[in-house]
KEDREN-571207 format. One record per atom (N, C-alpha, C): residue in one letter; residue number from 0; atom name; x, y, z. Coordinates in steps of 0.02 Angstrom, whole numbers, m for minus. Example, Ala and Ser with C-alpha at 12.3 -4.5 7.8 and 13.67 -1.06 7.14 Angstrom:
REM residues 2
{'A',0,'N',{660,m284,390}};
{'A',0,'CA',{615,m225,390}};
{'A',0,'C',{660,m165,390}};
{'S',1,'N',{642,m112,354}};
{'S',1,'CA',{684,m53,357}};
{'S',1,'C',{645,2,394}};
END
This chain:
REM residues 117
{'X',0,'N',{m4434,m4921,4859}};
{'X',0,'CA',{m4409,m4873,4812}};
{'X',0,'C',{m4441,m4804,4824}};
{'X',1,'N',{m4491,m4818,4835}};
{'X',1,'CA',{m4535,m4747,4845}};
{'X',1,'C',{m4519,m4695,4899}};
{'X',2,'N',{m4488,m4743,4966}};
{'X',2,'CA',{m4487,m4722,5015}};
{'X',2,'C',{m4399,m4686,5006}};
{'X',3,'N',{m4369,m4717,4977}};
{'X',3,'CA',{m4322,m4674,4959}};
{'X',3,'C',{m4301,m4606,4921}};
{'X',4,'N',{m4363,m4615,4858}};
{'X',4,'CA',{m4367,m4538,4821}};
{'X',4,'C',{m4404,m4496,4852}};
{'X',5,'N',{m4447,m4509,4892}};
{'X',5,'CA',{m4467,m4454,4938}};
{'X',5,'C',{m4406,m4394,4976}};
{'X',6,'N',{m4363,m4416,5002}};
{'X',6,'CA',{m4337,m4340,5027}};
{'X',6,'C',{m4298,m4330,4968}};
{'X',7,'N',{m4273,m4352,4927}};
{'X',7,'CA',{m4239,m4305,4856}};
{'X',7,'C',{m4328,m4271,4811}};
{'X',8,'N',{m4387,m4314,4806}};
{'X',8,'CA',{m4443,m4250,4813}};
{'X',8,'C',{m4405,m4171,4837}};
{'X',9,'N',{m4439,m4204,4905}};
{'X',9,'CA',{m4436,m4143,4946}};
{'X',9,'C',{m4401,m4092,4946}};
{'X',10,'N',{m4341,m4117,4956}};
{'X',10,'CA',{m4260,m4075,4944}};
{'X',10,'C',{m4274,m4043,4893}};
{'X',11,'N',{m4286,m4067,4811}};
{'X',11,'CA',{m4317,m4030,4764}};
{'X',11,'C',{m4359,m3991,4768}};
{'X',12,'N',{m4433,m3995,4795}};
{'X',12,'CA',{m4473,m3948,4808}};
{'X',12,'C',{m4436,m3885,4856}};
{'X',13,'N',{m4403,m3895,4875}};
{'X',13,'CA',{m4360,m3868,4929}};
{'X',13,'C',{m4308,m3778,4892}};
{'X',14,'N',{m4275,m3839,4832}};
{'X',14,'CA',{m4226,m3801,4797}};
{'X',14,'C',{m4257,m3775,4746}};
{'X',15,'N',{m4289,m3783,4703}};
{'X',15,'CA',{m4335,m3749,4653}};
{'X',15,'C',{m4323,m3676,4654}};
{'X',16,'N',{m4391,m3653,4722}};
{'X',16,'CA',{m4400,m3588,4752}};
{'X',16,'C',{m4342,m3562,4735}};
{'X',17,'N',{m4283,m3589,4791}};
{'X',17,'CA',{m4216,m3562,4793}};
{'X',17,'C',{m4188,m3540,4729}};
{'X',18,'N',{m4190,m3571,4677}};
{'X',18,'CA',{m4175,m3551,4613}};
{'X',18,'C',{m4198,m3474,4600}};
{'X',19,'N',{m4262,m3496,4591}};
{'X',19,'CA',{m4303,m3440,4569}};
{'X',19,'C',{m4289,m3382,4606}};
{'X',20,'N',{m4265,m3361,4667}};
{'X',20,'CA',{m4247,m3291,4706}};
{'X',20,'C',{m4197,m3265,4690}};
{'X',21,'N',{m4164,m3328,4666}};
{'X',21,'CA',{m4074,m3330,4661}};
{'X',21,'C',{m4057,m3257,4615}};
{'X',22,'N',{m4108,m3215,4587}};
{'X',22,'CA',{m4078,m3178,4541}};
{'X',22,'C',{m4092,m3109,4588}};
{'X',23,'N',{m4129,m3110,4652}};
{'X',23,'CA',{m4168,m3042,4687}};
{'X',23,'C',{m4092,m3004,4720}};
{'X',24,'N',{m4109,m2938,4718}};
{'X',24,'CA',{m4044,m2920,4749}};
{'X',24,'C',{m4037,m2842,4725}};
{'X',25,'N',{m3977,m2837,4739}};
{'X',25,'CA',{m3963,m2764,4740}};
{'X',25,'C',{m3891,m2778,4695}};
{'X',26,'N',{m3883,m2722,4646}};
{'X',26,'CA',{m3805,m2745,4603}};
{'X',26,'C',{m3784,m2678,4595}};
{'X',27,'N',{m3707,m2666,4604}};
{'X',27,'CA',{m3683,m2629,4568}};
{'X',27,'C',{m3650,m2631,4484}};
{'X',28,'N',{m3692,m2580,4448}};
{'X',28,'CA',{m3665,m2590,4373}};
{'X',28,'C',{m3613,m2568,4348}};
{'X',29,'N',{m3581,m2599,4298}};
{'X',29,'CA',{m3544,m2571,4232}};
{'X',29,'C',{m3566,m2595,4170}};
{'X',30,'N',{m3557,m2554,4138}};
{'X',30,'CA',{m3562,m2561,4073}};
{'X',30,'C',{m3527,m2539,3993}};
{'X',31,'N',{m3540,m2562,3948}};
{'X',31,'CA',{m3509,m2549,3878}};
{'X',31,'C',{m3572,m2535,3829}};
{'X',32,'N',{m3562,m2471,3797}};
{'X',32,'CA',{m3634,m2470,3754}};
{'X',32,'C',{m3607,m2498,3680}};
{'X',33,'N',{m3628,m2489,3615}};
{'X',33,'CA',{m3590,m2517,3571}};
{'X',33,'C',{m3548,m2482,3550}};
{'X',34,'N',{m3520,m2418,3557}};
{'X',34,'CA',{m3463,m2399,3526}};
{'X',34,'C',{m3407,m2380,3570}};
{'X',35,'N',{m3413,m2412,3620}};
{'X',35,'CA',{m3360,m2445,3675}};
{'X',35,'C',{m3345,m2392,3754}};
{'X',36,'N',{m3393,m2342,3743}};
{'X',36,'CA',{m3405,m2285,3789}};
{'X',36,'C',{m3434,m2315,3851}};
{'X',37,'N',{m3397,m2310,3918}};
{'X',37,'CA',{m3420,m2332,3976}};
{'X',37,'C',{m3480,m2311,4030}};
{'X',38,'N',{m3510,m2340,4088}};
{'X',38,'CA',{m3545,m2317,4099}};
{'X',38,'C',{m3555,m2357,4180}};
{'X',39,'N',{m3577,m2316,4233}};
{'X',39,'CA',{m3596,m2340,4291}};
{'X',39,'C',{m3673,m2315,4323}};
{'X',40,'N',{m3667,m2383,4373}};
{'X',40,'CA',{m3732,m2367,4420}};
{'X',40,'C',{m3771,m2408,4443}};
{'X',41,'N',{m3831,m2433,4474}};
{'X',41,'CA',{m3871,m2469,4524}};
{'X',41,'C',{m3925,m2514,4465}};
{'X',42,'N',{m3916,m2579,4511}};
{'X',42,'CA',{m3977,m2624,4473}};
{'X',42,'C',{m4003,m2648,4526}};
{'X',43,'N',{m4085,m2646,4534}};
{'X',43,'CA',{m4124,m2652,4582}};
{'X',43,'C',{m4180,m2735,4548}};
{'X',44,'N',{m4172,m2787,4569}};
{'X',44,'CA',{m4202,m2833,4523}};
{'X',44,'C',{m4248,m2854,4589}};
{'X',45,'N',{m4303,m2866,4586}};
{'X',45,'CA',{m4382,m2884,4632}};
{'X',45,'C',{m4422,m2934,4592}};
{'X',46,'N',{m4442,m2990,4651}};
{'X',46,'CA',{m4458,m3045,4630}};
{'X',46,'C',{m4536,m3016,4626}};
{'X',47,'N',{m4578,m3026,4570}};
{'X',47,'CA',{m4634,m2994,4563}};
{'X',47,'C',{m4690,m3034,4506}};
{'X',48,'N',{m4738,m3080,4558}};
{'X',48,'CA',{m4766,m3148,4536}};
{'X',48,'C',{m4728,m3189,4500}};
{'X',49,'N',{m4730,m3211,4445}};
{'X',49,'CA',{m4701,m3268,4405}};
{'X',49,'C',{m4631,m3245,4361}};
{'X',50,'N',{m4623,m3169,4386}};
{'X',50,'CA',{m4562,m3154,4357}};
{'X',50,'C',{m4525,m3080,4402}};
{'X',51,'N',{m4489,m3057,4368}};
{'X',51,'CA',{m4478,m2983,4400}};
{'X',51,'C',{m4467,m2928,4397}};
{'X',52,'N',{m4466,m2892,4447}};
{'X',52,'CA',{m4470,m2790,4394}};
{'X',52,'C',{m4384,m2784,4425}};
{'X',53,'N',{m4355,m2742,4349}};
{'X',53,'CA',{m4293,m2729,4361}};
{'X',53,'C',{m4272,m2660,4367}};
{'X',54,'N',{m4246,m2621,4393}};
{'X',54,'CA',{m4231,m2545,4403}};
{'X',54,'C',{m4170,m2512,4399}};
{'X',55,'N',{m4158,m2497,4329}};
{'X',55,'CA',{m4092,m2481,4312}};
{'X',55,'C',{m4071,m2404,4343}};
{'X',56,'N',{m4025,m2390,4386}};
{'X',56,'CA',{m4029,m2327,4400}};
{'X',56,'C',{m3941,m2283,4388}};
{'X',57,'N',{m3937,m2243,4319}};
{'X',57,'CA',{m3872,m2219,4297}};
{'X',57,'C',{m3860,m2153,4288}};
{'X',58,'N',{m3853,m2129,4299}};
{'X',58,'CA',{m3807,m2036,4317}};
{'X',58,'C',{m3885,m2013,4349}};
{'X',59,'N',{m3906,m2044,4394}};
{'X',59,'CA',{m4003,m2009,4438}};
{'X',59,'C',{m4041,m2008,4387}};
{'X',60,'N',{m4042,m2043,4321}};
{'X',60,'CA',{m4102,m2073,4281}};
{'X',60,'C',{m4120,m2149,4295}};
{'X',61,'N',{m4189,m2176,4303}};
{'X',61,'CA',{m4197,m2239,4314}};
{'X',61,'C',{m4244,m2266,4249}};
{'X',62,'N',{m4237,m2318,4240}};
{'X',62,'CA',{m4270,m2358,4201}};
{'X',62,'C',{m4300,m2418,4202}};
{'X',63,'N',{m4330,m2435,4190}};
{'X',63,'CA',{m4374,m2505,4216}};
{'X',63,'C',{m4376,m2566,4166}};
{'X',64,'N',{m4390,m2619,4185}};
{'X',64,'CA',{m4396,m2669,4145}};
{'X',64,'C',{m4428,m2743,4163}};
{'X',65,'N',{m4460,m2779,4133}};
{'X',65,'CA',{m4492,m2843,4148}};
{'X',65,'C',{m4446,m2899,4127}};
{'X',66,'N',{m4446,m2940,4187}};
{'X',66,'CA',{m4408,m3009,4181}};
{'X',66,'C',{m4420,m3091,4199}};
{'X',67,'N',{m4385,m3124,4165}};
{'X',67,'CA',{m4418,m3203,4159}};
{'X',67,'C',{m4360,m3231,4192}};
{'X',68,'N',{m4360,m3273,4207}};
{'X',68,'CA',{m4309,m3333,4205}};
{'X',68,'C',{m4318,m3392,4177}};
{'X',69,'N',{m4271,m3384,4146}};
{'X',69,'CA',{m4259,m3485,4076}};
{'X',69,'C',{m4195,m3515,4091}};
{'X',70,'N',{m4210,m3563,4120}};
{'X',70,'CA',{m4147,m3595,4143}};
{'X',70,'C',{m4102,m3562,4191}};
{'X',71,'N',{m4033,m3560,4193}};
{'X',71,'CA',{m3997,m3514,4197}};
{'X',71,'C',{m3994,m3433,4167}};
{'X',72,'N',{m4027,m3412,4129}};
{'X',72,'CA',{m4040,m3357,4131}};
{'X',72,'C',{m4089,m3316,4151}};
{'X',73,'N',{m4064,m3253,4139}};
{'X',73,'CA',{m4122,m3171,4169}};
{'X',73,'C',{m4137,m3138,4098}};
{'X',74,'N',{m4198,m3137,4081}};
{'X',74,'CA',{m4207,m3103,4018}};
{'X',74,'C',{m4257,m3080,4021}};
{'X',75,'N',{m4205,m2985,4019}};
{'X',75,'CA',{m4239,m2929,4022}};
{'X',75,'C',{m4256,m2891,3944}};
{'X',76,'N',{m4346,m2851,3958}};
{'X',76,'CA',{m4348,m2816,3940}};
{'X',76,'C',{m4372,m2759,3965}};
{'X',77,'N',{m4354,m2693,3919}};
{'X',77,'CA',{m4344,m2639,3932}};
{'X',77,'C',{m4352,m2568,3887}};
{'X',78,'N',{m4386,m2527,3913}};
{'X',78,'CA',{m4362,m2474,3858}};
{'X',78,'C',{m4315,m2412,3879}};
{'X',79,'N',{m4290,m2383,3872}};
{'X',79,'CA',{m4240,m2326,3862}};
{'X',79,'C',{m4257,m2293,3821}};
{'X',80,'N',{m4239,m2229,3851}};
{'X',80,'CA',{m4232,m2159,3800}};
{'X',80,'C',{m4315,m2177,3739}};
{'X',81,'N',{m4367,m2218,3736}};
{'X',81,'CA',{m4409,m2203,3702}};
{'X',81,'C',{m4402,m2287,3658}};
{'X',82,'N',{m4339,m2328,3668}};
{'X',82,'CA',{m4361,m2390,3631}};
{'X',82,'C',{m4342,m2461,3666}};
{'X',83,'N',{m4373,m2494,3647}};
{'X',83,'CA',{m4353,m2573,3662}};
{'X',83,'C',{m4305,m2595,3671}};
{'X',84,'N',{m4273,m2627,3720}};
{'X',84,'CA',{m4205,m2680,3705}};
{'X',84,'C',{m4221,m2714,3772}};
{'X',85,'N',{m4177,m2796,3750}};
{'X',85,'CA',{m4176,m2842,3767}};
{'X',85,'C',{m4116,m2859,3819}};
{'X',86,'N',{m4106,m2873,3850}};
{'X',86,'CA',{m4037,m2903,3895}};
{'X',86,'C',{m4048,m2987,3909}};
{'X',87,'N',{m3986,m3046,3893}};
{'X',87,'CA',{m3979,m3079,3930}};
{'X',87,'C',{m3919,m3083,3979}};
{'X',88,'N',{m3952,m3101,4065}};
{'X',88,'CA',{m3906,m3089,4099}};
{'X',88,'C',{m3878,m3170,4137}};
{'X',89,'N',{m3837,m3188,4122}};
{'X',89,'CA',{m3812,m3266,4142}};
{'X',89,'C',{m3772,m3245,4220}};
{'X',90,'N',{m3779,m3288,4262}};
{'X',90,'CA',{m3763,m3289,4327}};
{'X',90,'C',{m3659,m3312,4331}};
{'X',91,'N',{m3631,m3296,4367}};
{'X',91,'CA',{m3574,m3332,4381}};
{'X',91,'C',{m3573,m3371,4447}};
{'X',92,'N',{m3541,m3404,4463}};
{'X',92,'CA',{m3521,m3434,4542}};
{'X',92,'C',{m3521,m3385,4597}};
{'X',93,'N',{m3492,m3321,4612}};
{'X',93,'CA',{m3507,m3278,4661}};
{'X',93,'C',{m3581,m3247,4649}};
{'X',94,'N',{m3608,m3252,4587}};
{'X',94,'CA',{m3694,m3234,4585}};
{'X',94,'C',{m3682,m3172,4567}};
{'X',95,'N',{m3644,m3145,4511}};
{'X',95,'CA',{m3634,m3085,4496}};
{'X',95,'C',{m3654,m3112,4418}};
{'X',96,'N',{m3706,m3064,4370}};
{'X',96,'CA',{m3734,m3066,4309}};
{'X',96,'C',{m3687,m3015,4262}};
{'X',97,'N',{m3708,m3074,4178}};
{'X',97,'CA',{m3665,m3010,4132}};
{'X',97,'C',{m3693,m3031,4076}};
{'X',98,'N',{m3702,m3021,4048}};
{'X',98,'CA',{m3734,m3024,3989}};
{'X',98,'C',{m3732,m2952,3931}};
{'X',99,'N',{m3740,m2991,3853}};
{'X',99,'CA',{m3758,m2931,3831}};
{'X',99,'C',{m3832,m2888,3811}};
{'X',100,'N',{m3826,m2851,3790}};
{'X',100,'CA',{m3917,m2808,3759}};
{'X',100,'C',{m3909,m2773,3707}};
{'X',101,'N',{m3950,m2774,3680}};
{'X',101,'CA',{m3982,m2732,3613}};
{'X',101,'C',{m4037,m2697,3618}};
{'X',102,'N',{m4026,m2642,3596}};
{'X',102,'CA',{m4082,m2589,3595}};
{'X',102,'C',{m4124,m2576,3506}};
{'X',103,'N',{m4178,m2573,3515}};
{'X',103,'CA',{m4204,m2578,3453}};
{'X',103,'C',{m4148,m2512,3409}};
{'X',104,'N',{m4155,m2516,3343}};
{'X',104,'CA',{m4112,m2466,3280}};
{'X',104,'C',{m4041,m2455,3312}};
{'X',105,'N',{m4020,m2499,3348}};
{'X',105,'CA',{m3951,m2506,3376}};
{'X',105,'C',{m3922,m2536,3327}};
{'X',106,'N',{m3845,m2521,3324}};
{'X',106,'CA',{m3790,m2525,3269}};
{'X',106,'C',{m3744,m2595,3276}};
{'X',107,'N',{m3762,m2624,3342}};
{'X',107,'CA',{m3740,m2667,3385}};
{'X',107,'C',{m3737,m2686,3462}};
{'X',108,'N',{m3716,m2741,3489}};
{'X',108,'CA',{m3723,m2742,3561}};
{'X',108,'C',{m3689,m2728,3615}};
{'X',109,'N',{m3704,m2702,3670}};
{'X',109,'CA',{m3687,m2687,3735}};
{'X',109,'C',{m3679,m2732,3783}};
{'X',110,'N',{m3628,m2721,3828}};
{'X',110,'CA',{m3644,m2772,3882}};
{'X',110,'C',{m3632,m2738,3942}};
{'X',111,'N',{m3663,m2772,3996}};
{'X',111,'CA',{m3682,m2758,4080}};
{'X',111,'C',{m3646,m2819,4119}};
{'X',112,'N',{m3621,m2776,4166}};
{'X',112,'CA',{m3587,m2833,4229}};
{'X',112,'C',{m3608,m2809,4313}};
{'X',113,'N',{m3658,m2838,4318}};
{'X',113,'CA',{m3711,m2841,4353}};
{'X',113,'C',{m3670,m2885,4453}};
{'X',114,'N',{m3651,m2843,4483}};
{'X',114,'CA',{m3587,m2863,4557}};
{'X',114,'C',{m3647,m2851,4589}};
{'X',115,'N',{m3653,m2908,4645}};
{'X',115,'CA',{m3700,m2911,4675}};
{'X',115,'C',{m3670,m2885,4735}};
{'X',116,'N',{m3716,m2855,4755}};
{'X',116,'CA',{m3704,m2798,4839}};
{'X',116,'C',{m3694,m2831,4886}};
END
């Protein structure tokens, strides 16, 4: 028996990692803020120790943010313009992210569709 769960081990030790990179990359954005006004530009996401730095970049302003992975998701935070907000970003089958975010004294939520380069 033993000698059989050994390469599904392995294979596992194998795929794990793979998970965990699965979110590194380069994206082109869109977006919706909450009162339905559109918006474009660059997401720069870097695998960076046990989680990663994200780099929002929209009309040549950039912004930064710290990220985890839980399960299937990317959950960013971030500040803008001076406050907090949160993003979760869920993966699709081509590996393109969307999720929505909230910004602290926000009226409601936004969402990002995160096309991988």
């Amino acid at each position: 028996m033993l000698k059989k769960l050994l390469p599904l081990v392995a294979a596992a030790a194998l795929f794990v990692p793979a998970l965990a990179q699965a979110f590194e990359g380069s994206y082109a954005l869109t977006g919706m803020d909450p009162d339905k006004s559109t918006y474009a530009g660059t997401v720069e996401v870097l695998k960076s120790g046990a989680g990663y730095q994200v780099k929002w970049t929209i009309d040549g302003s950039a912004n930064f943010g710290a990220a985890m992975v839980e399960g299937e998701a990317l959950w960013v935070g971030y500040v803008d313009d001076g406050k907090s907000g949160i993003t979760k970003m869920t993966k699709d089958a081509a590996g393109n992210l969307k999720g929505p975010w909230y910004r602290r004294g926000g009226t409601g939520l936004g969402e990002e569709t995160w096309t991988k380069k």
